[in-house]
One Martini backbone bead per residue (centre of mass of N, CA, C, O) as a GRO file, in nm:
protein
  405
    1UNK     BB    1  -1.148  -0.656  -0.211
    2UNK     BB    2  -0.948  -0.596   0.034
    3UNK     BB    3  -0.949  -0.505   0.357
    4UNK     BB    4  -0.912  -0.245   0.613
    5UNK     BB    5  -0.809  -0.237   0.879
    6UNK     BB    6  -0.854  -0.128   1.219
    7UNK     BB    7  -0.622  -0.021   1.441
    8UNK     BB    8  -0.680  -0.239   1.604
    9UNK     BB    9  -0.638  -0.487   1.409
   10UNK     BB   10  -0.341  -0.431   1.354
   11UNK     BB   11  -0.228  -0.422   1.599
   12UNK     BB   12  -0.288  -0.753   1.660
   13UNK     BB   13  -0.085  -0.843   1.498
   14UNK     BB   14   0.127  -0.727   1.669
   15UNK     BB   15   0.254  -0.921   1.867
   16UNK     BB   16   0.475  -0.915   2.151
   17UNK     BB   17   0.513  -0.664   2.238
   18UNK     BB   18   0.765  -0.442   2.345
   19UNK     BB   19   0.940  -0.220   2.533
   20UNK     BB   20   1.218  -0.035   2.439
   21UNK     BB   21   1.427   0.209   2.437
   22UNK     BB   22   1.167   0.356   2.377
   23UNK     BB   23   1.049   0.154   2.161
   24UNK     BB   24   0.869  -0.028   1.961
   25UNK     BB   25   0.859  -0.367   1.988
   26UNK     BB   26   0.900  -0.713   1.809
   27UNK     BB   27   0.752  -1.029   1.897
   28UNK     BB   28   0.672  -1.293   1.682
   29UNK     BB   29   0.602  -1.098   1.433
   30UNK     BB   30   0.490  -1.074   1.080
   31UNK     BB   31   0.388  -0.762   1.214
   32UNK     BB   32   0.408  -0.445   1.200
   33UNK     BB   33   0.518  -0.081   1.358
   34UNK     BB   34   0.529   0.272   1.249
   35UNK     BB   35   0.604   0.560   1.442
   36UNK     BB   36   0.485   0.898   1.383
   37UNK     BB   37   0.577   1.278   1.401
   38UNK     BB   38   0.387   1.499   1.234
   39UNK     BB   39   0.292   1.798   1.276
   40UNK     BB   40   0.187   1.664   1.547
   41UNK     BB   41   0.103   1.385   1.371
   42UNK     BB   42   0.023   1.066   1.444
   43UNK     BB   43   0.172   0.817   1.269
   44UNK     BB   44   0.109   0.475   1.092
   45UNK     BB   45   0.301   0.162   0.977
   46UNK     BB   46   0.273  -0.119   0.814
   47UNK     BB   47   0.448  -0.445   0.779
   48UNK     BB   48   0.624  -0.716   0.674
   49UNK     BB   49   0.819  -0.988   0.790
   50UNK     BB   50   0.843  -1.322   0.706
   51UNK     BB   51   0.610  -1.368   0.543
   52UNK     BB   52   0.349  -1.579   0.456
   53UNK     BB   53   0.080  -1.668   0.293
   54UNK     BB   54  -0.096  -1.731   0.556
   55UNK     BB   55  -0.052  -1.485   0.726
   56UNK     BB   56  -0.214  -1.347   0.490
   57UNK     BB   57  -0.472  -1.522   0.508
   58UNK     BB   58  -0.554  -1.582   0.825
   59UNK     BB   59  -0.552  -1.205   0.847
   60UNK     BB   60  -0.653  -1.047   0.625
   61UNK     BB   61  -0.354  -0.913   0.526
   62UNK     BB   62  -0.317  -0.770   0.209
   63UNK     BB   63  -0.318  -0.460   0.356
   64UNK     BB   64  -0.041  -0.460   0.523
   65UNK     BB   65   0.119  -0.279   0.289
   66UNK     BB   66   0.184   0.030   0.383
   67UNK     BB   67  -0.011   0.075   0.604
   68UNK     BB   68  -0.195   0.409   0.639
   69UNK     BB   69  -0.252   0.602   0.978
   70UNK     BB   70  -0.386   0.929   1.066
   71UNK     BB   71  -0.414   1.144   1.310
   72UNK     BB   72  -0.575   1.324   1.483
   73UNK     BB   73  -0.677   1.494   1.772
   74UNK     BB   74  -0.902   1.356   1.865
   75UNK     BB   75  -0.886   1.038   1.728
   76UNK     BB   76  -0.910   1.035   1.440
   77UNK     BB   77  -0.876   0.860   1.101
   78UNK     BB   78  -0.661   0.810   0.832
   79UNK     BB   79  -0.671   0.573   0.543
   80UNK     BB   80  -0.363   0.435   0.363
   81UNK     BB   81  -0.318   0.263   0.047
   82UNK     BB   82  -0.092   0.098  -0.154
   83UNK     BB   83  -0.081  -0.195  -0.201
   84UNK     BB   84  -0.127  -0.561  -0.223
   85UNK     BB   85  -0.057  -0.837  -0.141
   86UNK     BB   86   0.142  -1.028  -0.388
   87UNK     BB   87   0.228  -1.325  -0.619
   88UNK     BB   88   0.458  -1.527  -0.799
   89UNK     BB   89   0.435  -1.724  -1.001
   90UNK     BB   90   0.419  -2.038  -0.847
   91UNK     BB   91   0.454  -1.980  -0.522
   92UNK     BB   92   0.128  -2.000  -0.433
   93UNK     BB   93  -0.108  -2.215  -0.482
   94UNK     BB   94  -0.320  -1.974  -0.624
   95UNK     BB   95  -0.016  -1.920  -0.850
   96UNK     BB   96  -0.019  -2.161  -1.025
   97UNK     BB   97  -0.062  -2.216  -1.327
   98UNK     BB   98  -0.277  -2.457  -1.302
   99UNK     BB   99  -0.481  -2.210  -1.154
  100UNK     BB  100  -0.438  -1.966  -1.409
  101UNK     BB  101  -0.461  -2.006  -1.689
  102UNK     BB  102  -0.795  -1.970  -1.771
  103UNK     BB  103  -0.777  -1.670  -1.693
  104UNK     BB  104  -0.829  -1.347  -1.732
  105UNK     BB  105  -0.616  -1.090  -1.910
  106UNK     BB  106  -0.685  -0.741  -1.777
  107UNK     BB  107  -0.358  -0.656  -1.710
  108UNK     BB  108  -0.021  -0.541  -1.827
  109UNK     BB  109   0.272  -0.423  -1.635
  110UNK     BB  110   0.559  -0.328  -1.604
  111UNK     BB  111   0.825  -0.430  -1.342
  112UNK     BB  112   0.971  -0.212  -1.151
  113UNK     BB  113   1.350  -0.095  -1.031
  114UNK     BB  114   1.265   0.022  -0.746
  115UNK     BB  115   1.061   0.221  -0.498
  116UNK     BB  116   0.795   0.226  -0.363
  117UNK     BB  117   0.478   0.497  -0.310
  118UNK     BB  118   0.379   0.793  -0.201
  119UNK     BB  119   0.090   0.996  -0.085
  120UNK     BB  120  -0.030   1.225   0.178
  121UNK     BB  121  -0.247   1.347   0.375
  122UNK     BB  122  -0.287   1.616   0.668
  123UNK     BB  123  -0.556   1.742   0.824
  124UNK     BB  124  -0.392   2.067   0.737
  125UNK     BB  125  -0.289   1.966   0.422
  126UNK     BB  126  -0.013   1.846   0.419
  127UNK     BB  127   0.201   1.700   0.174
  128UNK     BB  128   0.354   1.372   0.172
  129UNK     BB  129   0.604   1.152   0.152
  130UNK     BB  130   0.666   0.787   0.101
  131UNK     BB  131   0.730   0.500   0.126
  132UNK     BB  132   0.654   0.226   0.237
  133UNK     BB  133   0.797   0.303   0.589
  134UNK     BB  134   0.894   0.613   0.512
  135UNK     BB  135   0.921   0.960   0.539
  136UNK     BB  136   1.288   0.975   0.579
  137UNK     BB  137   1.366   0.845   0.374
  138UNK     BB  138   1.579   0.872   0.061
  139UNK     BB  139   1.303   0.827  -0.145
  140UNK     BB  140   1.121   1.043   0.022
  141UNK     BB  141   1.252   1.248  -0.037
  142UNK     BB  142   1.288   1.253  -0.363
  143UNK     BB  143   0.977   1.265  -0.405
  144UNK     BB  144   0.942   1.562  -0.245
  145UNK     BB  145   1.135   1.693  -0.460
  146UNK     BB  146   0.950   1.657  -0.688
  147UNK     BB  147   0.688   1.759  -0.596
  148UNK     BB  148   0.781   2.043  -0.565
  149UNK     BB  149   0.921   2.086  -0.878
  150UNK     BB  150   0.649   1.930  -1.042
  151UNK     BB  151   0.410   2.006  -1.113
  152UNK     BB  152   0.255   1.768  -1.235
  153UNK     BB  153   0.269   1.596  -1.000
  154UNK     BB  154   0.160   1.763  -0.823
  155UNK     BB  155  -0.094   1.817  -0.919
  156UNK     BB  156  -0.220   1.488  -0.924
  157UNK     BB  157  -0.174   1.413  -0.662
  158UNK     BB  158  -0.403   1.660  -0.567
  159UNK     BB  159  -0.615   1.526  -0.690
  160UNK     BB  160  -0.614   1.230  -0.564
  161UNK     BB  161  -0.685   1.325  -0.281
  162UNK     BB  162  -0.929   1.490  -0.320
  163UNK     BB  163  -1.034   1.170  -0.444
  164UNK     BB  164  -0.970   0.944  -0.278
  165UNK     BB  165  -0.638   0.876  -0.423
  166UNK     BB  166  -0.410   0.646  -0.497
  167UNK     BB  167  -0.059   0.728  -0.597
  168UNK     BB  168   0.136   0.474  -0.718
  169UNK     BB  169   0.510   0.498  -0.723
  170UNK     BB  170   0.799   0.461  -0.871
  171UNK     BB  171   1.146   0.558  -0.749
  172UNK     BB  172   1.415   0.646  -0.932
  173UNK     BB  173   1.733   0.595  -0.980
  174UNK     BB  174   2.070   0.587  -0.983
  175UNK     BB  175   2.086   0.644  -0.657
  176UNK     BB  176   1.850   0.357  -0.689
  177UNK     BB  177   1.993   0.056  -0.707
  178UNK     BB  178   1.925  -0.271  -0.800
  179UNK     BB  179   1.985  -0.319  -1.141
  180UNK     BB  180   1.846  -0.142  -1.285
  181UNK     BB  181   1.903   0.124  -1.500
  182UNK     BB  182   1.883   0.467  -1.417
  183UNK     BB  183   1.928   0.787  -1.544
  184UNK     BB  184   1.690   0.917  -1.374
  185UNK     BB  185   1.527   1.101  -1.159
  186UNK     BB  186   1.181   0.944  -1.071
  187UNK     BB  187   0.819   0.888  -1.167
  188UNK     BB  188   0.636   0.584  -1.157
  189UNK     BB  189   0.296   0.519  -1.257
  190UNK     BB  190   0.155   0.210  -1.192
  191UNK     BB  191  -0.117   0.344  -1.015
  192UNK     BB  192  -0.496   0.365  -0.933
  193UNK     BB  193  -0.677   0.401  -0.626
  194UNK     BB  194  -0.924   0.313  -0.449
  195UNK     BB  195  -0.927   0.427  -0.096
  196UNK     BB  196  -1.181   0.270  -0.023
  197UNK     BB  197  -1.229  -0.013  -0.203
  198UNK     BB  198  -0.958  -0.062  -0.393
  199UNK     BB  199  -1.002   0.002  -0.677
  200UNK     BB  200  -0.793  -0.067  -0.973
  201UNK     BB  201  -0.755   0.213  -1.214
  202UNK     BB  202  -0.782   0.291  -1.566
  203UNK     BB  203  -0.556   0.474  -1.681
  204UNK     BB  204  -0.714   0.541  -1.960
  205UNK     BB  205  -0.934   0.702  -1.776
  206UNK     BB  206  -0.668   0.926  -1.676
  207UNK     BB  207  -0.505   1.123  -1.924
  208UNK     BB  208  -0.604   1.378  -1.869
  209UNK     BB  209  -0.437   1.402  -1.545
  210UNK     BB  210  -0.149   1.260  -1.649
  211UNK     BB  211  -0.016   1.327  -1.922
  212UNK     BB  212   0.352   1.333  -1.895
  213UNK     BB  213   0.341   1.119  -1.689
  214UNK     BB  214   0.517   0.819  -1.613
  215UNK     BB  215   0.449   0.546  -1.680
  216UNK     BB  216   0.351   0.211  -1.692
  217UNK     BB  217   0.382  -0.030  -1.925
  218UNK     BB  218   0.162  -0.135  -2.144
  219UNK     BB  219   0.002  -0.506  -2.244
  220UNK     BB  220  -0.068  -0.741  -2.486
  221UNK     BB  221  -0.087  -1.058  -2.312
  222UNK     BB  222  -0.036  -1.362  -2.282
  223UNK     BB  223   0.058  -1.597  -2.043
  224UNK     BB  224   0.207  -1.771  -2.229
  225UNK     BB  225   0.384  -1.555  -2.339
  226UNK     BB  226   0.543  -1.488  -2.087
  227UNK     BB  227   0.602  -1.752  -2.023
  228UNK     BB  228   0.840  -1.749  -2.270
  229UNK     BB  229   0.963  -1.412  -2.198
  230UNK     BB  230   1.112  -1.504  -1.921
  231UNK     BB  231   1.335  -1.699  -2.090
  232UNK     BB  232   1.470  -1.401  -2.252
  233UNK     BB  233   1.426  -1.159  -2.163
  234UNK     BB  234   1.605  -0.846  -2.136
  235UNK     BB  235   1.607  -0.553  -1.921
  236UNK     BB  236   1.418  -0.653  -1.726
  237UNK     BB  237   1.221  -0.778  -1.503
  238UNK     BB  238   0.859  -0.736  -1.568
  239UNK     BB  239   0.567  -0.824  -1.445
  240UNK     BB  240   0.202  -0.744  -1.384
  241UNK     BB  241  -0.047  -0.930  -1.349
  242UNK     BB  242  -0.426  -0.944  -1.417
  243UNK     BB  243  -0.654  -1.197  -1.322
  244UNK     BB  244  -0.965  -1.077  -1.292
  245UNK     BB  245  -0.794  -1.010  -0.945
  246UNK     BB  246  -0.550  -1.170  -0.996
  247UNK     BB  247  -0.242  -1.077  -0.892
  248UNK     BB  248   0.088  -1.126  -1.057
  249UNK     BB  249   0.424  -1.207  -1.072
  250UNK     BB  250   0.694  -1.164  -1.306
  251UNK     BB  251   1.039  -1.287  -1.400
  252UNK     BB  252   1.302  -1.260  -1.543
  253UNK     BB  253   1.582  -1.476  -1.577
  254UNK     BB  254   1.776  -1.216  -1.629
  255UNK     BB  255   1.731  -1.080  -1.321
  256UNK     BB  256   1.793  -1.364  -1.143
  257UNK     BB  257   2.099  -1.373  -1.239
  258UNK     BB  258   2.150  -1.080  -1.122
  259UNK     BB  259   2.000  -1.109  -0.865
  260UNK     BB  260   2.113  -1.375  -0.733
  261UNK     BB  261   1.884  -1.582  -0.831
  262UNK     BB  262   1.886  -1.960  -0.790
  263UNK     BB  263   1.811  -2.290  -0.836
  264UNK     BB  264   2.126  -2.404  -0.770
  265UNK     BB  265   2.044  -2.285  -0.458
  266UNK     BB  266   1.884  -2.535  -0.289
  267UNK     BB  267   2.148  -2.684  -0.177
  268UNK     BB  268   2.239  -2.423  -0.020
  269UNK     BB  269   2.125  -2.355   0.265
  270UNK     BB  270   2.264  -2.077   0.329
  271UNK     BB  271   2.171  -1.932   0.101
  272UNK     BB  272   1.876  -1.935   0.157
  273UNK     BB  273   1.869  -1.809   0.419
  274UNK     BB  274   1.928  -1.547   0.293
  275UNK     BB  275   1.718  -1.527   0.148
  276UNK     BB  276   1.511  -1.499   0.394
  277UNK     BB  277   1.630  -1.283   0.532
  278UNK     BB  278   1.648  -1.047   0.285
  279UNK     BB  279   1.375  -1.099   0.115
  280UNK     BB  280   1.379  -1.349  -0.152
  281UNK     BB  281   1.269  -1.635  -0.160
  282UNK     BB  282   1.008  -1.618  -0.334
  283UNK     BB  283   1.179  -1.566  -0.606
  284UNK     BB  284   1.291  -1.909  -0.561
  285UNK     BB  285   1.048  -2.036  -0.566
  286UNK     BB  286   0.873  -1.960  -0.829
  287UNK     BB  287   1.142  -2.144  -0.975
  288UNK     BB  288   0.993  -2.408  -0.880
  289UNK     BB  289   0.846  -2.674  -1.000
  290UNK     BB  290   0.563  -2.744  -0.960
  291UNK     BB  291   0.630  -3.096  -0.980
  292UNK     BB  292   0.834  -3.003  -0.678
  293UNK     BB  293   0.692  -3.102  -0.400
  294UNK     BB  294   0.975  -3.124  -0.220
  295UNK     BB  295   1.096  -2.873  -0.248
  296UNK     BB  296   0.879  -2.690  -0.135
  297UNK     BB  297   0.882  -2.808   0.134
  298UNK     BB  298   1.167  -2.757   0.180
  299UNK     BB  299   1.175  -2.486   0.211
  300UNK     BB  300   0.919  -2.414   0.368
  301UNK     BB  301   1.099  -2.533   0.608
  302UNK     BB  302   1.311  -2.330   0.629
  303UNK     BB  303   1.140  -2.058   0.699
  304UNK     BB  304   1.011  -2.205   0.950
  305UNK     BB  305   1.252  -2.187   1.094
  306UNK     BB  306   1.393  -1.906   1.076
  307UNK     BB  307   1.146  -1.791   1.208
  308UNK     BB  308   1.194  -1.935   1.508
  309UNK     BB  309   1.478  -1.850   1.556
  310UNK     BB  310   1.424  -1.524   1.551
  311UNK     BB  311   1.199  -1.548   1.775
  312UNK     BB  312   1.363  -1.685   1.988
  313UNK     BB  313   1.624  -1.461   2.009
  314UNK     BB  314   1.445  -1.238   2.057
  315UNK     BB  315   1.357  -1.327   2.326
  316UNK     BB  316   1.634  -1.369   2.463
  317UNK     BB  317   1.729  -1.061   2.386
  318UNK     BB  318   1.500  -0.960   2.615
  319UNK     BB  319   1.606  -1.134   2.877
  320UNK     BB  320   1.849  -0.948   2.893
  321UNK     BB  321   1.734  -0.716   2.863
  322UNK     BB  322   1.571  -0.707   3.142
  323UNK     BB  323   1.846  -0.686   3.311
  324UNK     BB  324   1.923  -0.407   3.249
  325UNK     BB  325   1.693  -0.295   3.375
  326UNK     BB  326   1.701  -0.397   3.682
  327UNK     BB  327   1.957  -0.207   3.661
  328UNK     BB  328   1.906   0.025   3.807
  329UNK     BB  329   2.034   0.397   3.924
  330UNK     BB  330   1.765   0.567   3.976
  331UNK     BB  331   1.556   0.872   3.969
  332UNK     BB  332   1.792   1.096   3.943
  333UNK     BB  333   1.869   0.980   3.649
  334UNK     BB  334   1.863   1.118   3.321
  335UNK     BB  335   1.869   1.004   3.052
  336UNK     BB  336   2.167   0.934   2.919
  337UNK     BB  337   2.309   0.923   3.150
  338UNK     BB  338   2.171   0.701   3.275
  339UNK     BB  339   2.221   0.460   3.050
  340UNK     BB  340   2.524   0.464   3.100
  341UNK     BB  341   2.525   0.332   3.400
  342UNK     BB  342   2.371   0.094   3.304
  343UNK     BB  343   2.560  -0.013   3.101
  344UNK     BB  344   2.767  -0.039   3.333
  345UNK     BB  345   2.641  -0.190   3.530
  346UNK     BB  346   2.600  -0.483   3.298
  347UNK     BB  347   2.861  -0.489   3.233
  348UNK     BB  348   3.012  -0.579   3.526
  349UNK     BB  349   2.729  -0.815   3.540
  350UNK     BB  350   2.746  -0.936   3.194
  351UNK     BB  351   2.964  -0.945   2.978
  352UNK     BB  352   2.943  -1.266   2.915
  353UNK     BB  353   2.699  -1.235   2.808
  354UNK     BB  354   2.589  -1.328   2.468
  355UNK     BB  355   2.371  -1.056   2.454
  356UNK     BB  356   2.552  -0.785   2.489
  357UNK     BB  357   2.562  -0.649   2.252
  358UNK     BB  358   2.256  -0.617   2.186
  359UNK     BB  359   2.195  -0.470   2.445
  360UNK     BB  360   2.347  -0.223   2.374
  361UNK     BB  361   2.157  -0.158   2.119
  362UNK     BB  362   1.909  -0.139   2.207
  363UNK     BB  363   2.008   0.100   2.392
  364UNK     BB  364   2.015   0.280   2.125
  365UNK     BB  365   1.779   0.138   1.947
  366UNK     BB  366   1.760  -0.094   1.840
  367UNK     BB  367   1.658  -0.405   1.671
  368UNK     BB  368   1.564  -0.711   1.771
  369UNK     BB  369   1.477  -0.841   1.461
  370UNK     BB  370   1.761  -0.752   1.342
  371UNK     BB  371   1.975  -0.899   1.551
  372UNK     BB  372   1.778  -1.196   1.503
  373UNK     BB  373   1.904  -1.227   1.228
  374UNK     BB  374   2.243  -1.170   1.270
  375UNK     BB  375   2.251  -1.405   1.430
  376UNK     BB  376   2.174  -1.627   1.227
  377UNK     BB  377   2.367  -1.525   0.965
  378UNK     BB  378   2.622  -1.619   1.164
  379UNK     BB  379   2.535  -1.907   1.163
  380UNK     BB  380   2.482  -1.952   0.842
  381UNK     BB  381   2.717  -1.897   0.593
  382UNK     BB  382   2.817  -2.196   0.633
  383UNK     BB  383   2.731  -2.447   0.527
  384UNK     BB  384   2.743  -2.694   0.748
  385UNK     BB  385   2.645  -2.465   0.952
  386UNK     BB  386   2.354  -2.475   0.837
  387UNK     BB  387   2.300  -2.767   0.852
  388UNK     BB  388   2.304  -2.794   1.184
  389UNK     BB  389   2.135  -2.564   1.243
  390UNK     BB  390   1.865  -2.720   1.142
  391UNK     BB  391   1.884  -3.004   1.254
  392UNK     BB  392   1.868  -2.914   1.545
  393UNK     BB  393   1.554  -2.823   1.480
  394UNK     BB  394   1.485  -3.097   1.213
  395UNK     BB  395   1.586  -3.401   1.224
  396UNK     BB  396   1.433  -3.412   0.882
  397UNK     BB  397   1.690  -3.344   0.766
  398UNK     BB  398   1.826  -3.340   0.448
  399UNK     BB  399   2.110  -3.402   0.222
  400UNK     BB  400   2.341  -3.311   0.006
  401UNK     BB  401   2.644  -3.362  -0.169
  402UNK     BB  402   2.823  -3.018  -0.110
  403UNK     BB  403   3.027  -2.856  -0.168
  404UNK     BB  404   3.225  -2.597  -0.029
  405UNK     BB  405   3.252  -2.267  -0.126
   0.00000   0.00000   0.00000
């Protein structure tokens, strides 16, 4: 399996560090770092936005996704893995069906639609929940209630963990709909891997420890069976399949309908960009036929102008989150008054300035990766304008001719 970089190596991932307003911020960085402070022991969490292919295979990075370091107080840490970044059937050179036809298919399970989990364990022995990136969001607390209430969760998760085995969930709610409708709040056992390894374990070799916990549909399908009931299938989002190593994502045609996700806006740029932006892109390609590499070419030229212009415009309003800074109130001055004061002086010598609005978001703590993609999405929301954006980025765009929505 893939390698789990060492904290000093996941840092070097998040390039163009810069502290903000409390806060470590990223720029121009593929990868990302979230930090955070429980029980006194501070916790890393790493996860990826707006990253292609590339990105991942050039950095070894395909287990940096909600990938979790705890620390002790010594400086000493421990590495919990999520799952691997892996990619939908046809998206990306490696899963391209023409390339993966002949693979042997070692598993198929089903693909639930609600937000994937974990759990680890802290120094002093206590266990809590996290969602992908968070362990405060709305999911990991559902998570964290479910564990605390449901006694054979419990069980599992702490064999689990005293056993350095990682068990990812699916976390489904009424009130946290995707697509599909889940009628109770409940966690769906998807996988079971070594956290040493990486090996993930097959749970029929652990039903005496799983009990009556609801796991991942298990499937007898082949490849090409897959792929004619993606095209007919409903109520379902899709598959995960192992090729004997090699994860690949199926979805179906039902799902993708239901999620706005069409190849009818291929050639409606701003849709893409949305697409592009939302981080919804991968399935978007995934339905372009193998060989429409015009297509694929043209799609991925429009994910890296968009990811260039989102770094561009992070740098920008850095550039002017910096005049906020140097416009200091002096050394008297602490904590939020001084901000407010800040603020002010800001205000009145740069009102004006195109970036004043972020430069005041990111002062209360917002996020500059967050601030320039709403940038991008406000430059491109209709047709005519989406494709202005690109062709001033890079004029060997051409268009086709399709009226404004």
């Amino acid at each position: 399996m893939y390698k789990v970089p060492t904290y000093q190596e996941a840092v070097s991932l998040t390039i163009g560090k810069r502290y903000v307003a409390g806060i470590d911020q990223y720029l121009d960085a593929a990868f990302y770092e979230a930090k955070f402070v429980i029980d006194g022991y501070n916790i890393s969490v790493f996860n990826y936005r707006l990253a292609d292919y590339k990105d991942f295979s050039e950095n070894d990075a395909f287990e940096i996704r909600g990938l979790v370091y705890v620390f002790d107080h010594d400086g000493s840490y421990k590495t919990y893995r999520l799952l691997h970044k892996f990619f939908n059937l046809n998206q990306v050179d490696e899963t391209q069906y023409s390339n993966v036809k002949n693979r042997k298919v070692k598993s198929v399970y089903s693909k639930e639609d609600g937000s994937v989990g974990s759990f680890i364990k802290l120094p002093n022995g206590k266990v809590i929940a996290k969602s992908k990136m968070s362990f405060e969001s709305d999911q990991a607390r559902g998570m964290m209630s479910i564990y605390q209430s449901n006694q054979e969760i419990k069980d599992f998760v702490d064999w689990s963990l005293d056993n350095d085995l990682v068990a990812v969930f699916e976390y489904v709610a009424p009130h946290n709909r995707i697509v599909l409708k889940y009628e109770n709040e409940e966690l769906i056992l998807l996988r079971l891997r070594d956290n040493h390894t990486g090996e993930y374990l097959n749970l029929d070799d652990y039903k005496d420890k799983i009990g009556d916990i609801k796991t991942a549909v298990k499937y007898d399908y082949s490849l090409d069976e897959l792929v004619e009931m993606c095209k007919s299938v409903e109520d379902m989002e899709g598959w995960v399949v192992d090729l004997d190593g090699l994860f690949v994502k199926m979805k179906t045609a039902w799902y993708f309908s239901l999620h706005g996700l069409l190849t009818n806006d291929l050639y409606r740029e701003n849709k893409l960009i949305g697409y592009i932006l939302d981080e919804q892109i991968d399935d978007v390609i995934s339905q372009i036929p193998e060989d429409d590499k015009d297509s694929h070419t043209r799609v991925n030229n429009i994910v890296s102008v968009v990811k260039q212009a989102v770094a561009d415009k992070s740098s920008d309003i850095l550039k002017s989150y910096d005049l906020f800074l140097e416009g200091g109130v002096g050394k008297d001055w602490e904590g939020e008054l001084r901000l407010q004061l800040m603020r002010k002086t800001f205000a009145i010598n740069y009102r004006k300035d195109p970036n004043f609005g972020y430069v005041m978001s990111l002062s209360k703590g917002g996020d500059v990766y967050n601030l320039a993609k709403d940038w991008v999405s406000d430059q491109t929301k209709k047709l005519k304008i989406a494709r202005d954006f690109l062709q001033k980025r890079d004029s060997s765009f051409s268009f086709r001719d399709i009226e404004e929505e």
